[in-house]
C-alpha positions, 0 to 999 in steps of 0.5 A: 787395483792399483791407487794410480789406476783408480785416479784415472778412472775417478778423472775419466767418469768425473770428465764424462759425468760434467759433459753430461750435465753441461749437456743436460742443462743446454737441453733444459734451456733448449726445452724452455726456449731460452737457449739454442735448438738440439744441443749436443756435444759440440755445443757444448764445446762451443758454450765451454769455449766462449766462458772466461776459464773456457780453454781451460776447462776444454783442456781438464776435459781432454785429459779426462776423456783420455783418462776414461778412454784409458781405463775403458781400454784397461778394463 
């Protein structure tokens, strides 16, 4: 497989694997009553847009998703 093929795919499963775990934790607080009802992926969107790096992350994000959409598509 090609080096430049690997990149991507590695960028993409980071991407989806941080939105899970972003997602996981708004459901932790969810369950413990400490953060908002029925959290999903525009929550977390919304929680990622209010932090300091916010717009920065969304972007790293973006990209990775097309990352891993490309490499879906590839295999």
């Amino acid at each position: 497989m090609n080096d430049k093929l690997k990149v991507m795919a590695r960028i993409g499963f980071s991407a989806k694997g941080a939105v899970f775990a972003i997602m996981g934790g708004l459901i932790l607080l969810a369950a413990l009553n400490i953060g908002n009802d029925k959290p999903g992926l525009m929550q977390v969107m919304d929680f990622l847009d209010e932090q300091s790096l916010g717009k920065v992350i969304l972007v790293a994000m973006t990209l990775g998703g097309i990352c891993y959409g490309g490499w879906t598509v590839i295999e």
